[in-house]
C-alpha positions, 0 to 999 in steps of 0.5 A: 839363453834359456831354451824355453824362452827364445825370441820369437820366431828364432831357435837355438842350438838347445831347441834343435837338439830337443826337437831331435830328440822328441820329434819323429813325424813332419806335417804332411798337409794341413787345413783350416776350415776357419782359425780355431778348427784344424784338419791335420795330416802327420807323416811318420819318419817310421811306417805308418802305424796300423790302427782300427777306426776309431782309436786313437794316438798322441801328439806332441810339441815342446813347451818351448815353442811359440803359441798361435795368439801370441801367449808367453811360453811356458815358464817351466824349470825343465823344458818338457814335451807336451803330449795329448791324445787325439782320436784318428779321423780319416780322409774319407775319400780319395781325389777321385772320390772313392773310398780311401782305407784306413790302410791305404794311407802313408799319414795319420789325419787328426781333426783339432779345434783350438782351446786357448787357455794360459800355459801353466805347469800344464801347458796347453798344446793346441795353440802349438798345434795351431803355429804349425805349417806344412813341413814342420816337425812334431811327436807322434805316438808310435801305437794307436790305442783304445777300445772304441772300435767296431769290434761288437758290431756284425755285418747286418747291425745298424750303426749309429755314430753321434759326436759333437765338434770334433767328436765326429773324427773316430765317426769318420775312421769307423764309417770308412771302415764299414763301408769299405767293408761292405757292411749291409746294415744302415749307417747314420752319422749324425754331429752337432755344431755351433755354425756350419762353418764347424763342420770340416768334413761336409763335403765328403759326407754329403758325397757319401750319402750319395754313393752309398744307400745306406750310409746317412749323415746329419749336422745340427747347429746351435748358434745359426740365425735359424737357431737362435732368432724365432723370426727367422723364416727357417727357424728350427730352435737349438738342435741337440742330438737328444732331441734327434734320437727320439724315435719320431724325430730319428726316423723323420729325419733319418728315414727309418727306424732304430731297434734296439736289438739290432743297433748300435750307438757310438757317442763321443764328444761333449760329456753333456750330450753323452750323459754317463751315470755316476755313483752316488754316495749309496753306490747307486748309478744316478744319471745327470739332471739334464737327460744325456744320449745314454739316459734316452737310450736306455729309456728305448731299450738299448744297454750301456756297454762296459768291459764287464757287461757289453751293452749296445751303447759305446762311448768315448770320453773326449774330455 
């Protein structure tokens, strides 16, 4: 029997020897805000590796396990582990709602939206992901890396976090990391969504908009009756995070008022809403027609970080 191609729902002598071979972390807990968004806690056979809000890791699953919609396992010559990066979210707070350290956990928790596309050579690793349960085993890279971290930011900056969909879950490591630290200047993490049944982590944000004064969190939608449906009573339009970070519409909903010289803005998610300049053919930086994050900033004085030049706007490249 091909190991890649087993009856569904059996194993095979040949897939329990891969699975020893590449898997090193069991699930520890897992939660489903609805069928396409997933809240995942991974337990390490080793210790917990160390990490700073805001990097990331790897997971990983066989190409010969079954999809979550049923799709054909992937056809390949050489069964293979299929492998992605995944930024590290966090728990936020413990049961009794205090706040809970990156370092006081013995697991890692990754926020993951399902993306369903045909296996290729290529194969997709979400809808694996999605056929998970508690207990089951998978790979789980040993050393969490990038540079998106906090490193540039001082105790009295203001920071402000802006991700879409599952954008916020570096925003989530990161917040923690402030706070638990005792930052003192204003913190602001702000998300867009289509529903509001997108937003996995409402709860532990609203309940820290309550225990810390300088910590605000802002959803918006874009697919709600209210969004989309100008008789609504409640009708607001689309709402985009270009639209918020204008400094009117920023400080009417955040309460203050940013200044360049003293924040910082982290953005991750949809490469529309980030907005990066690409070179042109003459070598000239030239931003997207539609106006991103880093073009709006720019207008307000802020300066896009590279690791030549550090700036005041940091960016995560998510896809």
């Amino acid at each position: 029997m091909n190991p890649s191609n087993p009856p569904t729902g059996q194993s095979t002598p040949e897939i329990e020897e891969l699975r020893n071979k590449y898997y090193n972390a069991s699930v520890m807990d897992l939660r489903m805000p609805h069928d396409h968004l997933m809240i995942v806690r991974i337990k390490p056979d080793e210790d917990v590796p160390r990490f700073s809000g805001g990097q990331y890791t790897t997971l990983g699953l066989g190409s010969w396990e079954h999809r979550v919609d049923g799709g054909p396992l992937a056809e390949l010559e050489k069964p293979k582990l299929i492998r992605r990066a995944y930024s590290i979210s966090c728990p936020m707070l413990d049961l009794q709602g205090d706040l809970l350290a990156n370092d006081e956990i013995d697991y890692l928790e990754f926020y993951i939206t399902l993306v369903l596309r045909p296996d290729t050579d290529d194969p997709p690793l979400t809808p694996r992901l999605f056929r998970l349960k508690e207990g089951d085993r998978l790979h789980l890279g040993k050393k969490p890396v990038g540079t998106y971290t906090l490193k540039p930011v001082q105790p009295g900056d203001n920071v402000i976090f802006a991700g879409t969909g599952t954008g916020e879950a570096p925003h989530n490591s990161m917040s923690i990391e402030l706070l638990k630290r005792g930052h003192t200047g204003r913190i602001v993490s702000m998300t867009c969504v289509r529903y509001k049944g997108d937003l996995g982590y409402l709860d532990q944000q609203e309940q820290l908009q309550k225990q810390f004064s300088n910590y605000r969190y802002g959803a918006f939608t874009t697919r709600e009756p209210e969004n989309m449906d100008e008789n609504h009573p409640s009708y607001v339009g689309k709402q985009y995070l270009q639209d918020i970070i204008h400094p009117e519409r920023f400080q009417e909903t955040f309460g203050w008022s940013p200044a360049p010289d003293k924040t910082h803005v982290f953005l991750c998610g949809n490469p529309s809403m980030i907005g990066l300049p690409e070179k042109n053919d003459r070598g000239e930086l030239v931003f997207p027609d539609s106006k991103g994050m880093v073009e709006l900033l720019a207008e307000q004085g802020y300066t896009l970080s590279t690791p030549k030049n550090p700036g005041n706007i940091h960016f995560e490249k998510y896809w």
